[in-house]
C-alpha positions in Angstrom: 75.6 52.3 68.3 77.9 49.6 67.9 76.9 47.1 65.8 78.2 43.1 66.2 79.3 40.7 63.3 78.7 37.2 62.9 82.2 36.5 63.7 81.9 38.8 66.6 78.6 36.5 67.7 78.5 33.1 66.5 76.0 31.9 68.2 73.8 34.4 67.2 74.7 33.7 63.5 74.2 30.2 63.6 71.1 30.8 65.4 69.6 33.1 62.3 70.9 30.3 59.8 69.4 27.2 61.6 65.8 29.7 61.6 66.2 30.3 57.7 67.3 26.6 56.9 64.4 25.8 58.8 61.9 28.0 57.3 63.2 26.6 54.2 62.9 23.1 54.5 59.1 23.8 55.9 58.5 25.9 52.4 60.0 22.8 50.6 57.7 20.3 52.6 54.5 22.4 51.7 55.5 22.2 48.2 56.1 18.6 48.3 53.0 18.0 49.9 51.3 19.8 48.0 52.4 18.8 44.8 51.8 14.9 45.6 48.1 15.7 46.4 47.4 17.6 43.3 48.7 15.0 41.2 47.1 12.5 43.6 43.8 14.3 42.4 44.2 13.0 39.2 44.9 9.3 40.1 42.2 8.1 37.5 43.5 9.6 35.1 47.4 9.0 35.6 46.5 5.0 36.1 45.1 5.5 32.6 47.7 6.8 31.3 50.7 4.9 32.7 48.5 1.5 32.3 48.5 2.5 28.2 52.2 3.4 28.5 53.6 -0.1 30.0 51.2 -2.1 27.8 53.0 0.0 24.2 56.6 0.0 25.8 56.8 -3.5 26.9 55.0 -6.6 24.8 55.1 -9.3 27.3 53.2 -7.3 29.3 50.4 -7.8 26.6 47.9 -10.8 25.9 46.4 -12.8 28.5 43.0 -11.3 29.8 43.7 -12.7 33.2 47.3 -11.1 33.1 46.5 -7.5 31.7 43.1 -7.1 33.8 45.8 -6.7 36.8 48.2 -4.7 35.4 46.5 -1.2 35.6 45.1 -2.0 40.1 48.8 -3.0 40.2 49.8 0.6 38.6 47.1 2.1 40.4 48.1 1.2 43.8 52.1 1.5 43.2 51.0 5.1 42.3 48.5 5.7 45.4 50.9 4.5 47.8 54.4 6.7 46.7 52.3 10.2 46.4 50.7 9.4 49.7 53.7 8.9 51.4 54.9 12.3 49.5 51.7 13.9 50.5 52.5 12.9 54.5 55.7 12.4 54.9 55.8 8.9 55.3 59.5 7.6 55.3 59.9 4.4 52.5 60.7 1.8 55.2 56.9 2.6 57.1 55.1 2.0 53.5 53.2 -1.1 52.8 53.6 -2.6 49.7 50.1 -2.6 47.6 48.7 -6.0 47.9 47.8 -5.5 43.7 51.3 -5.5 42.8 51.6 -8.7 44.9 49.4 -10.8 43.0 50.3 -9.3 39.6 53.7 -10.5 40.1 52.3 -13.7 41.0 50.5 -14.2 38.2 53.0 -12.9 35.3 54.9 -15.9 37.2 52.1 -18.0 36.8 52.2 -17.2 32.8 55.6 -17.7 32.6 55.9 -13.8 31.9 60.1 -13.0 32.4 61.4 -10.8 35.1 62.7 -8.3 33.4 59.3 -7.6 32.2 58.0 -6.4 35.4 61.5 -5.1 37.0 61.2 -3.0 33.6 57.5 -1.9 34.0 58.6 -0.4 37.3 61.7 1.6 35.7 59.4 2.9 33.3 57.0 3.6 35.8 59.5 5.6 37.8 60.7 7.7 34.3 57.1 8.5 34.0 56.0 9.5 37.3 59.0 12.0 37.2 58.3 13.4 34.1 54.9 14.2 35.7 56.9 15.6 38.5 58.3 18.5 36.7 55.3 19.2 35.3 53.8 19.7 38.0 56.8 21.9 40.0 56.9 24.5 37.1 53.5 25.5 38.1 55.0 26.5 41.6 55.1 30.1 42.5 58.9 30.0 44.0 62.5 30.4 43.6 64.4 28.0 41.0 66.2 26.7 44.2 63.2 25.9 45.8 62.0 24.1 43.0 65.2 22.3 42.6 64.7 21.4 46.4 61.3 19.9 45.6 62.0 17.6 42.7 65.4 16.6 44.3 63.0 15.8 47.6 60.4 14.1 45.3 62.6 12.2 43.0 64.3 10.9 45.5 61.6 9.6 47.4 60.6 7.7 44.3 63.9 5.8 43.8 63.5 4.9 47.2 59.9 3.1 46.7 61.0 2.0 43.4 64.1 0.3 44.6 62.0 -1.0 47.3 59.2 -2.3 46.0 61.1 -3.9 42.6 63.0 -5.8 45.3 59.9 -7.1 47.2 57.6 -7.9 44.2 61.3 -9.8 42.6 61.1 -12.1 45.4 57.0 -12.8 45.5 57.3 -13.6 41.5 60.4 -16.0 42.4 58.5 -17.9 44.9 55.6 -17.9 42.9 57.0 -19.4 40.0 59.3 -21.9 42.2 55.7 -23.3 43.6 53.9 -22.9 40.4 56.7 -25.1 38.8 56.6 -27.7 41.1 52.8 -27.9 40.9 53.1 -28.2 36.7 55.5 -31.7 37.6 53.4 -33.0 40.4 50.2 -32.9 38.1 52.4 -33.7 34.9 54.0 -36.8 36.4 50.5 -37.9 37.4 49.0 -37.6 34.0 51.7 -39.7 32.9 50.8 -42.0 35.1 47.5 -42.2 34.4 48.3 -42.6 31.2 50.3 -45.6 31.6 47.8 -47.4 34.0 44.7 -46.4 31.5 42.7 -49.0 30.7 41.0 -47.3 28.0 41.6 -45.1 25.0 42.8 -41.8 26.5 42.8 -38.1 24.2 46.1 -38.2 23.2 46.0 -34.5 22.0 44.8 -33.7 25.3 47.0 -35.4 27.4 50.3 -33.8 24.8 49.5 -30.8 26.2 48.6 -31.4 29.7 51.8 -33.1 30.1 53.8 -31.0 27.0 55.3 -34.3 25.6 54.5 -35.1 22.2 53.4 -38.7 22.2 52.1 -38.8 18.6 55.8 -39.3 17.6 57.0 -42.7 17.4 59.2 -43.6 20.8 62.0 -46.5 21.3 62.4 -48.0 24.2 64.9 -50.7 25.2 64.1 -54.1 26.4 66.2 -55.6 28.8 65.9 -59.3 30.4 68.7 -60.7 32.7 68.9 -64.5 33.4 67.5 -64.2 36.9 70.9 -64.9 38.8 
């Protein structure tokens, strides 16, 4: 019986290699999938411990009750929403940003927390959630290339979101902290004029910081009269 090569049936051949690359990329989904819901099991407990991390690695990200108590539904949510996307399938530009990271951006604006703080917490957020990653895809019963496949799949998936979402929660601090500023000079020029226009002893210690001008020091001020022409 004769029997045909690829060469001698090419459509044939690429058939059989679009089947297996397609098998493969369904065995390399499952994994995915699956791997994002087992960590996703543990959420509680991966909140924890990335919550703990940021607060050691970065300082600014410590103090302020009103500040930290954000920090780890912020963590929670960033990690909730990247390993449900992993767990469905759910392309980067279809996610929606958790509402938690929103307002703790807001607020580190608010405390006049730096930037780099929280463009930092989410690099160090990424480094972590991929360490967990490999932990995780030793466990699975395949090939080395399919497990390759799955962490390249996964990993990249998390740059995306990370990218993404440092970029969105960038901006909401910016704004935030453009407003909050202009807020702190509207209410600090009105102290001042209050201050001026009081007709009784005011705090001064209490007005020094409202306004952050030290009036205890002693201030010189020209006087200037013109002959009226």
């Amino acid at each position: 019986m004769l029997e045909l090569s690829p060469r001698d049936n090419p459509g044939v051949y690429r058939q059989g290699v679009t089947k297996a690359q397609a098998d493969t990329d369904v065995e390399i989904g499952r994994h995915v999938a699956q791997t994002a819901e087992r960590l996703h099991g543990r959420l509680a407990e991966l909140t924890s411990d990335m919550h703990r991390f940021l607060e050691e690695e970065i300082p600014e990200l410590r103090g302020d009750g009103r500040v930290t108590e954000l920090l780890r539904p912020s963590v929670e949510g960033n990690v909730d929403t990247v390993l449900r996307a992993l767990r469905y399938g759910i392309a980067v530009e279809r996610i929606e940003a958790p509402t938690a990271a929103f307002e703790y951006a807001r607020r580190l604006a608010q405390h006049g927390v730096p930037v780099n703080a929280l463009v930092r917490a989410y690099r160090l957020g990424q480094r972590l959630t991929n360490e967990l990653v490999f932990n995780e895809v030793r466990l699975i019963d395949t090939s080395e290339q399919a497990r390759y496949s799955v962490i390249e799949k996964i990993s990249g998936t998390i740059f995306e979101y990370i990218d993404w979402i440092s970029q969105q929660v960038v901006v909401v601090y910016e704004d935030e902290r453009e407003r909050w500023l202009e807020n702190q000079n509207s209410l600090r020029a009105l102290r001042v004029r209050e201050v001026l226009a009081a007709s009784k002893t005011v705090d001064v210690d209490e007005v020094t910081t409202a306004i952050r001008y030290p009036l205890r020091w002693h201030h010189l001020a020209p006087v200037v009269s013109g002959s009226g022409q």
